[in-house]
Rosetta silent file (secondary structure, phi, psi, omega in degrees, C-alpha in Angstrom):
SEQUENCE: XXXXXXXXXXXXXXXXXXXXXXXXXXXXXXXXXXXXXXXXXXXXXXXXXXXXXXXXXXXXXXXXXXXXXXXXXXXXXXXXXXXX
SCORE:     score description
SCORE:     0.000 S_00000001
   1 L     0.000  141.785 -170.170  131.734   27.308  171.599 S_00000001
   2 L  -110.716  -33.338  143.438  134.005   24.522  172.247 S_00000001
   3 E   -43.173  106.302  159.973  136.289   24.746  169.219 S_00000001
   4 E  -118.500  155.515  151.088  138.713   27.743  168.427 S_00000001
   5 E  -153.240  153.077 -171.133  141.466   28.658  165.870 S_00000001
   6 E  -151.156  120.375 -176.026  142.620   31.535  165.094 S_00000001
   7 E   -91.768  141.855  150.703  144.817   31.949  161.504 S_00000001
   8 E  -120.224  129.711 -168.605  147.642   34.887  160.628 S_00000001
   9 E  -120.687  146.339  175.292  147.843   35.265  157.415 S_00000001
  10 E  -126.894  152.627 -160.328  150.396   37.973  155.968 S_00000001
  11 L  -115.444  156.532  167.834  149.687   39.963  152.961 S_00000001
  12 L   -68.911  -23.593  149.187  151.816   41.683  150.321 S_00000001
  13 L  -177.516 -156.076 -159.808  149.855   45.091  151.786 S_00000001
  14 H   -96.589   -8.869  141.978  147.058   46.869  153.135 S_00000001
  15 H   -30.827  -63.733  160.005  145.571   47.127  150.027 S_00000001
  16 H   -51.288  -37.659 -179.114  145.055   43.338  150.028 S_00000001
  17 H   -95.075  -10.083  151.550  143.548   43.547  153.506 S_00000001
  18 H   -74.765  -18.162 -178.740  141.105   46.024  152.713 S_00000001
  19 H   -81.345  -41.778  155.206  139.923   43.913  150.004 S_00000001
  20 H   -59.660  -35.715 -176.626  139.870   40.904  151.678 S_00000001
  21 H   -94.811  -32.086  146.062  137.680   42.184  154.286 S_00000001
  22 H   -51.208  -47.678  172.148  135.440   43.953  152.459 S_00000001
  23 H   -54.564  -32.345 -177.820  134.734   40.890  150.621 S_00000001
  24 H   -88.304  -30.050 -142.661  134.347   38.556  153.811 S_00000001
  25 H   -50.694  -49.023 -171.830  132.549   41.211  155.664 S_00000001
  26 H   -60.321  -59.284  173.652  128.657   39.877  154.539 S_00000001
  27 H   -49.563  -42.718  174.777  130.227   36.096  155.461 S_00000001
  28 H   -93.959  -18.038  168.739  131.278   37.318  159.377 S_00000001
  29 H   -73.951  -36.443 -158.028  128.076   39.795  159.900 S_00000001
  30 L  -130.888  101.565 -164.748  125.859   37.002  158.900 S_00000001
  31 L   -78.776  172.204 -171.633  127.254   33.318  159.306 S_00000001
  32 L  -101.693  -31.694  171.655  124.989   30.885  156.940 S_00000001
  33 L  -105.403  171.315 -171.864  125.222   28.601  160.127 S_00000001
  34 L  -116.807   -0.442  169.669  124.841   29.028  164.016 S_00000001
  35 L   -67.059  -21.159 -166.131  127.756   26.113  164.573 S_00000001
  36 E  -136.394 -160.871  178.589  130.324   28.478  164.003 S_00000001
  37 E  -168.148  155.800  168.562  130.703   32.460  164.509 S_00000001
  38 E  -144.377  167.104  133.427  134.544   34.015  163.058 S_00000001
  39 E  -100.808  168.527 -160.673  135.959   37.044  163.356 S_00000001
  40 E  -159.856  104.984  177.199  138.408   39.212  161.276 S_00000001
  41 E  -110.984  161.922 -163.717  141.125   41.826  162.393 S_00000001
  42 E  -114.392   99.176 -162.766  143.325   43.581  160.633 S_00000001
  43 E  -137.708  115.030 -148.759  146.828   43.860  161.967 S_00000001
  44 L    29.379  -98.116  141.626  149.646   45.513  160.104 S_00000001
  45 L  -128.277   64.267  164.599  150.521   43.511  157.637 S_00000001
  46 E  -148.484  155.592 -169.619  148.615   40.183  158.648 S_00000001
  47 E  -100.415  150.590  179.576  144.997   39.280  158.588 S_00000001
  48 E  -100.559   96.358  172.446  143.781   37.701  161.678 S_00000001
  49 E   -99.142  108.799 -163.572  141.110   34.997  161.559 S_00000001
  50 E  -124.011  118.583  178.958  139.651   34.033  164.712 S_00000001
  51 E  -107.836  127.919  158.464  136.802   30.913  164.044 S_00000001
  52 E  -112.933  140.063 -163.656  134.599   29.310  167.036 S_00000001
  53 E  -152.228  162.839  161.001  132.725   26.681  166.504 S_00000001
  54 L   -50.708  -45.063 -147.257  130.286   23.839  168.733 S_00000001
  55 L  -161.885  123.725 -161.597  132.267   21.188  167.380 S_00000001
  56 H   -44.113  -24.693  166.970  135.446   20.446  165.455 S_00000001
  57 H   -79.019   11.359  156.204  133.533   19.426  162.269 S_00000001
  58 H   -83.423  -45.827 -161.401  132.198   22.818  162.330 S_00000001
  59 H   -59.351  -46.566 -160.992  135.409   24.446  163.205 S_00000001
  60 H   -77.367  -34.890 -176.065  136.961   22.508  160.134 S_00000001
  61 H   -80.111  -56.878 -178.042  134.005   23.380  157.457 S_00000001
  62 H   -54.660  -42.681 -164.229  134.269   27.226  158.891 S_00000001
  63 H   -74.151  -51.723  177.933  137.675   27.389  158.740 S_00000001
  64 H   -70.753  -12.304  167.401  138.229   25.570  155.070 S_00000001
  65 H   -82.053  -15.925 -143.983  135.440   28.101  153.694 S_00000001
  66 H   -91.972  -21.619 -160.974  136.839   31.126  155.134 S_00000001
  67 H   -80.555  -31.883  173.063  140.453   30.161  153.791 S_00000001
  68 H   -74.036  -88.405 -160.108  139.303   29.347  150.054 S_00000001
  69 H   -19.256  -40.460 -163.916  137.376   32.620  150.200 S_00000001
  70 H   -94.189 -106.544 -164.098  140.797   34.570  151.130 S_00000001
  71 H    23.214  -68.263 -177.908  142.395   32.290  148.495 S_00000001
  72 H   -72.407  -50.272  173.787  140.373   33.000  145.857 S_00000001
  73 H   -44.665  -52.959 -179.760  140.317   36.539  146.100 S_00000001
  74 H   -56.423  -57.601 -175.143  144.111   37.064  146.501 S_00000001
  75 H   -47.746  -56.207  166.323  144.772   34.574  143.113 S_00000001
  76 H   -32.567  -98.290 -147.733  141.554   37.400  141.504 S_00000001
  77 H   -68.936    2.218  162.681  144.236   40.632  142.604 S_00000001
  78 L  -121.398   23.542  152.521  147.290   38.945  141.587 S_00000001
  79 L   -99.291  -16.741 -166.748  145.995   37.988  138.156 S_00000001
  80 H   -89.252  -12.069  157.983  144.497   41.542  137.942 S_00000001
  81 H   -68.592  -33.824  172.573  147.974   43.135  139.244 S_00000001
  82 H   -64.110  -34.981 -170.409  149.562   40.854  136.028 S_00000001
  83 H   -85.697  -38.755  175.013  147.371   42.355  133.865 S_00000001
  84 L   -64.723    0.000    0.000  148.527   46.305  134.523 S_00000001
């Protein structure tokens, strides 16, 4: 892989970062493409994204799905934290 980045993202708690990663887990066991490969650690309270890719337009399509993915889910638990 010739491409890396690696994102820290920090969460409101670890609650959020079990949820997030259950939810990505089926996207980093099984990538839909073989351009890119990511990984996903957990580290106090920030999530760790580490993306590889062949080629920087891969790097950039893995990286903008992986981030709307965390996106959407956190906006999902903080409208469903609004609602209790």
């Amino acid at each position: 892989m010739k491409a890396k980045a690696t994102i820290c993202l920090k969460t409101p708690s670890e609650k959020y970062q079990e949820i997030v990663s259950k939810a990505l887990e089926p996207e980093i066991k099984k990538t839909p493409t073989t351009r890119s490969q990511a990984t996903f650690t957990r580290e106090k309270e920030l999530i760790v994204l580490n993306v590889a890719a062949k080629d920087t337009v891969a790097l950039r399509a893995a990286v903008n799905a992986y981030l709307r993915w965390i996106n959407s889910i956190t906006n999902v638990l903080e409208i469903l934290e609004s609602m209790s």
